[in-house]
Structure formats: C-alpha cells, structure tokens
C-alpha positions as CSV (number, residue, x, y, z in Angstrom):
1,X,15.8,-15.4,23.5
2,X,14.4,-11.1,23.1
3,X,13.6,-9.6,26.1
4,X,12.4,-5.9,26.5
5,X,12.9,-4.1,29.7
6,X,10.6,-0.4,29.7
7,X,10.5,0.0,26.3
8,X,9.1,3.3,24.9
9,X,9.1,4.2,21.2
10,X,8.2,8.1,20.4
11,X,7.7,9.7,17.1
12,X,7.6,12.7,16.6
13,X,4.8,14.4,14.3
14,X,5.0,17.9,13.1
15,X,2.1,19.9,13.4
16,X,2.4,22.3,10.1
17,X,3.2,20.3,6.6
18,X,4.8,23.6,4.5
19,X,5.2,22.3,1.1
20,X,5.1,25.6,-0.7
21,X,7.8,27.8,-0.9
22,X,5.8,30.2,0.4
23,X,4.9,28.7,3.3
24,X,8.7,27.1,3.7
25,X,10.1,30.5,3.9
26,X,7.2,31.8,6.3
27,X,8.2,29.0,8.0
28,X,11.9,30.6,9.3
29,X,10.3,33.4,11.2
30,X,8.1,31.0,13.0
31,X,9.1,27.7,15.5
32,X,8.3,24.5,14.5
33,X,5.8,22.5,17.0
34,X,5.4,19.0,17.2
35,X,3.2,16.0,18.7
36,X,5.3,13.3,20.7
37,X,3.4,10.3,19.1
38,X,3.7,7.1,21.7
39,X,3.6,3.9,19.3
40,X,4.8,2.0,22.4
41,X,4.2,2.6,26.0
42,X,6.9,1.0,29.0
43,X,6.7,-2.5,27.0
44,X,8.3,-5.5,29.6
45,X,8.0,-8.3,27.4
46,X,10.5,-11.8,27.7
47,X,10.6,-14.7,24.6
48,X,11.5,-17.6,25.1
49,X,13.5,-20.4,22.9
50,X,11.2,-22.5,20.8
51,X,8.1,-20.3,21.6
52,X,5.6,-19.2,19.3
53,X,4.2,-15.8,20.1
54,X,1.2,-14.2,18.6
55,X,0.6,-10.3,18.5
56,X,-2.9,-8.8,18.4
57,X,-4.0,-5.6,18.1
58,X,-6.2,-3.1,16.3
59,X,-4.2,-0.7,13.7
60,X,-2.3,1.6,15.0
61,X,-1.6,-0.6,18.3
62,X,1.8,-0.4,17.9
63,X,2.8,-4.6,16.7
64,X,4.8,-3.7,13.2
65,X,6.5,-1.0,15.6
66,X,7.2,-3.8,18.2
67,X,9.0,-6.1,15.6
68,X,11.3,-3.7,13.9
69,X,12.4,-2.4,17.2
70,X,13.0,-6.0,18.0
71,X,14.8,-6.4,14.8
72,X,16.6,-3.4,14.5
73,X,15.1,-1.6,12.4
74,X,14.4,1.2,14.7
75,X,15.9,2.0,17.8
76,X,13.9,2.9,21.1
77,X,13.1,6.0,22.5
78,X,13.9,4.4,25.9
79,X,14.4,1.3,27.2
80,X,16.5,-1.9,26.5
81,X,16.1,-5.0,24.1
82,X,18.1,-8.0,24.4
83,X,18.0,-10.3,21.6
84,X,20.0,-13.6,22.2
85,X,20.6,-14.8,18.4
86,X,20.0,-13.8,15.0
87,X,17.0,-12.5,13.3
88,X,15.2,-13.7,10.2
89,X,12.8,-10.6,10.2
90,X,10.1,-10.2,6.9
91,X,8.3,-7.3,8.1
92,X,6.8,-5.1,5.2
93,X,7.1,-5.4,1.6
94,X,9.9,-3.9,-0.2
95,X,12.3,-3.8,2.5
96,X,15.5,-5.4,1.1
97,X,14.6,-5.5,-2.4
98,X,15.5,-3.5,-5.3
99,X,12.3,-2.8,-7.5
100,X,14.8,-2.5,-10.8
101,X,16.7,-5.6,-10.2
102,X,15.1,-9.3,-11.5
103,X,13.7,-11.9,-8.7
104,X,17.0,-13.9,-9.3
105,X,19.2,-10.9,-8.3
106,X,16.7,-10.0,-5.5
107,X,17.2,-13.3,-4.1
108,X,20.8,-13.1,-3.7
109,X,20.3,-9.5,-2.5
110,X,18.0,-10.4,-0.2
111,X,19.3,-13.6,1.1
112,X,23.0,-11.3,1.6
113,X,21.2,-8.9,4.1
114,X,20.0,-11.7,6.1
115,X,23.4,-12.7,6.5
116,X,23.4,-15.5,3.9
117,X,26.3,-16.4,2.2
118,X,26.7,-16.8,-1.7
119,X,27.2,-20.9,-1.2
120,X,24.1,-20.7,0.5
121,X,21.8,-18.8,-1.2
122,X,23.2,-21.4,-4.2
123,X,22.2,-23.9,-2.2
124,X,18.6,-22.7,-1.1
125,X,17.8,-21.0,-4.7
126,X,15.8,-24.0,-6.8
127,X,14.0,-24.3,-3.4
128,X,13.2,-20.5,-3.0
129,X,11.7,-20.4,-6.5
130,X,9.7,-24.1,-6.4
131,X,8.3,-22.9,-2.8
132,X,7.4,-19.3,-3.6
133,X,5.6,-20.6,-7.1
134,X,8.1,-17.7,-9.4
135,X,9.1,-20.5,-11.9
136,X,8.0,-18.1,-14.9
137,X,9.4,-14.9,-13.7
138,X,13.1,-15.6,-12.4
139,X,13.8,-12.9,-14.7
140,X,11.4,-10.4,-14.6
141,X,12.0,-7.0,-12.7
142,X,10.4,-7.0,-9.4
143,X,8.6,-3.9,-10.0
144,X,6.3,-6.0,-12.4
145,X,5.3,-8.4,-9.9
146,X,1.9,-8.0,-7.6
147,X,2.2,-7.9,-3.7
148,X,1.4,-11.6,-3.7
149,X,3.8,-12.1,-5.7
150,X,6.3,-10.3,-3.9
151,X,5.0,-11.2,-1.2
152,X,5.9,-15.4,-1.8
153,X,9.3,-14.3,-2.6
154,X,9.9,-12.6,0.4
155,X,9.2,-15.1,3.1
156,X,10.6,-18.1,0.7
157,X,13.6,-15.8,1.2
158,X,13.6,-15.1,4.9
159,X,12.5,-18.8,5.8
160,X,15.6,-20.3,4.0
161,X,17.8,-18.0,6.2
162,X,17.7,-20.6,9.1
163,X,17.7,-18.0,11.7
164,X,16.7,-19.2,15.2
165,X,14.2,-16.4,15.5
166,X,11.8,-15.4,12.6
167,X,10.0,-12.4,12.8
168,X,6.6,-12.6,10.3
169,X,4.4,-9.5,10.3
170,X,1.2,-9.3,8.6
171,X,2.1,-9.0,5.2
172,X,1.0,-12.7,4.9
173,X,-2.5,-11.5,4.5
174,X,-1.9,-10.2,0.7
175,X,-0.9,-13.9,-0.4
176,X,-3.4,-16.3,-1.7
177,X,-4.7,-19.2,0.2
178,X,-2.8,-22.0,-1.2
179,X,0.6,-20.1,-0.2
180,X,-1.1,-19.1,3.6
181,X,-1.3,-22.8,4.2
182,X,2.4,-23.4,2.5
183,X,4.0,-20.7,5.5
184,X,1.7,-22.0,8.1
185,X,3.1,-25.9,7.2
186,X,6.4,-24.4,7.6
187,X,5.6,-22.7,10.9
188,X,4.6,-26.1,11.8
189,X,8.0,-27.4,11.0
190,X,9.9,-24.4,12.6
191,X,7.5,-25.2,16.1
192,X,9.3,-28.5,15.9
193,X,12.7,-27.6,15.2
194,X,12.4,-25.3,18.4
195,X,12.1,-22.1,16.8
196,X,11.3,-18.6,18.2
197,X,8.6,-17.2,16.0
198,X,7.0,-13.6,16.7
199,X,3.9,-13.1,14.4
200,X,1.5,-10.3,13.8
201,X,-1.8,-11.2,12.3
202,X,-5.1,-10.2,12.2
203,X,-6.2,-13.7,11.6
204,X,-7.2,-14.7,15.0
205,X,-7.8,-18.8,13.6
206,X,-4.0,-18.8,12.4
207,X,-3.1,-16.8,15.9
208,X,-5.3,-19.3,18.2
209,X,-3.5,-22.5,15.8
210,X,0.2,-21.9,15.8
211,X,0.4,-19.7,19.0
212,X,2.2,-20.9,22.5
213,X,1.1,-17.4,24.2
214,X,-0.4,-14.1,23.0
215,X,-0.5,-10.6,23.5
216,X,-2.8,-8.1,22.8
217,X,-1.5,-4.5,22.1
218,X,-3.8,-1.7,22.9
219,X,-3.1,2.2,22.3
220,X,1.0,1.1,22.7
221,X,0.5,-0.8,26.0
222,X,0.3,-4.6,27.0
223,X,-3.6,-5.1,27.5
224,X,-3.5,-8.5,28.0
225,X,-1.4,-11.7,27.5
226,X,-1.3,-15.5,28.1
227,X,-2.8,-18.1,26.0
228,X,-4.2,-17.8,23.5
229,X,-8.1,-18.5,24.4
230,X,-7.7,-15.9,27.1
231,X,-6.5,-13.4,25.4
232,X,-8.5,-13.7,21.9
233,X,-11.0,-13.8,24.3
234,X,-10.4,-10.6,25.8
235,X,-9.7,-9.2,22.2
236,X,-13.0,-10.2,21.1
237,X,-14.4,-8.4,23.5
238,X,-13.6,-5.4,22.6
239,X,-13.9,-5.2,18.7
240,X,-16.5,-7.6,18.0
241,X,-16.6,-11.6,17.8
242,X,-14.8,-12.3,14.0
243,X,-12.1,-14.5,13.3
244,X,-10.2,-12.2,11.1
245,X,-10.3,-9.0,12.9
C-alpha cells in the first residue's frame, strides 16, 4: 500500500533571525547562511494492506515528518513515495479547520478535504457528534473549544472518511482516557476490516497492543524494526524502561 524508496527530507534553518529593521536592512550587504537540517535520512520503508504499523521515536526523530511526507503534506528532499490508495491522515491539530467557523461547519469543512462528499458527511454527522461527545457545542466556534476537544472532533472526522489507509499521529495523547479507549476500539475494528493504519505514539502499551510491526526512528534514520517486542525492546534500551515514553 506506501512504499518509500531513499527518502531524505531537508529543512533548511537560517542561521541569523533579523527582525528589526535595522538588522533587516544590515542584512542586504551581507549573505544569508543556513543549516541543512536532516529530519529524515535514506528512509526504505514498504506497508503493507491491512497492516498496523507503529512508529517510535524520541522528539525530534523525525515520525510527524514521516507521515506528512506520506500524506502529502510535504514533499521530499529526495527520494520516491508510492502510496496505493487514499489517505485519511489526522496529523496535528488545526490542520483543516477554521478556528472562526462553528463544529458543525468544521465538520463539513473538514470532512470535504478528505474527499467526503456532502451526502456523506450528511450521512456520518449524528455519528461524528455522538462519537466525539460535542452534543452541547455543535454551534460553538472552534476557537472556544480545548485540544481535547478538538482533538475528538478531529479523528471522529477522519475516521468516518472510510479511507483504506489512516494516518493517526500523536495528537491522541491530549484526549481524555475514556475517548483513548473509544479510537483504540475503533482501531480494533479497522485491524479487522483490513485497514492500513500508520501510528505515532509515545505510548509504548497502545504501540505493543494494536501493532503488526514497529519501527523505531532515531536521529532521521531506521534504528530498528520488526515486531513489536523486539523493537520496544531495543527502544527501551536506550531511553529508559517506561511504558509511555
């Protein structure tokens, strides 16, 4: 379903901030320098239909950089990504809402930029607000609602999409509890539909639970992957033994 063929992703950082005027216009007489920042190093990596993979990694490893090249969302430095079907990607909060707009406009908003059409968003909407627990605030601004908050709406939005692949980074972690084990009962579901799920967590219990295979990202390489007791394995090793690391 994705596969990534010597993938490199550079940013590039500038070494001199000028935010005076000052030192904007001191700033034409002299050249600009930069750092070439590697988030992702020659990353081969194939996904298979129906797998569940988990992502590891300290911050900074270069995971959230990994799924939005995978969805789009940026485009490599080098390399090539081939993905097979369409994506279902809820990656960071925000993206794809509009902060003035209420959660029932945001839904339809949302659910259009995942490629949802109008009869189905109408179709999927009592279900979106029942599963993502926004019964009192379908017409509140978003802007007025917590990152749980928009956090539930978000996934009850990209889950509904019925994309073959789902891409779920670790934005989870800002929910409460009793909606954690609401999206892990759906992973569950989506594991027996034959899903491809990619998911970025730092919660090694839910990565060791749900996951087919894992990889570990270190410094924007592959360190390590396989199942998942080898590889949390590993990981523990080298930042400490805890199960939400």
């Amino acid at each position: 379903m994705i596969v990534l063929e010597q993938v490199t992703k550079i940013f590039r950082i500038p070494h001199d901030r000028r935010t005076t005027l000052r030192q904007r216009f001191v700033g034409l007489l002299q050249k600009n320098t930069y750092e070439d920042l590697y988030a992702l190093r020659n990353i081969n990596l194939s996904v298979n239909q129906g797998e569940f993979l988990g992502i590891i990694g300290k911050n900074g490893a270069g995971k959230s950089t990994l799924l939005k090249l995978i969805a789009g969302v940026l485009e490599p430095t080098s390399g090539k990504i081939t993905v097979k079907s369409n994506i279902a990607p809820f990656l960071e909060l925000g993206v794809g809402f509009h902060w003035e707009l209420t959660v029932k406009d945001n839904i339809f908003l949302y659910g259009a930029l995942l490629g949802m059409s109008r009869r189905d968003i109408q179709q999927w909407y009592d279900w979106i607000i029942d599963f993502s627990g926004l019964e009192n605030f379908v017409d509140a601004k978003l802007k007025n609602l917590s990152s749980g908050m928009q956090a539930r709406l978000g996934f009850s939005i990209t889950v509904s999409a019925e994309s073959p692949i789902l891409l779920v980074d670790e934005v989870l972690a800002v929910g409460d509890i009793d909606f954690q084990q609401k999206c892990y009962s759906v992973f569950e579901n989506f594991k027996k539909q034959g899903r491809t799920i990619l998911f970025v967590s730092h919660d090694l219990d839910a990565i060791a639970k749900f996951s087919d295979r894992v990889v570990f990202l270190k410094k924007g390489r592959i360190e390590t992957e396989g199942t998942s007791d080898i590889v949390l394995n590993a990981y523990k090793a080298t930042v400490g033994n805890c199960s939400y690391i």
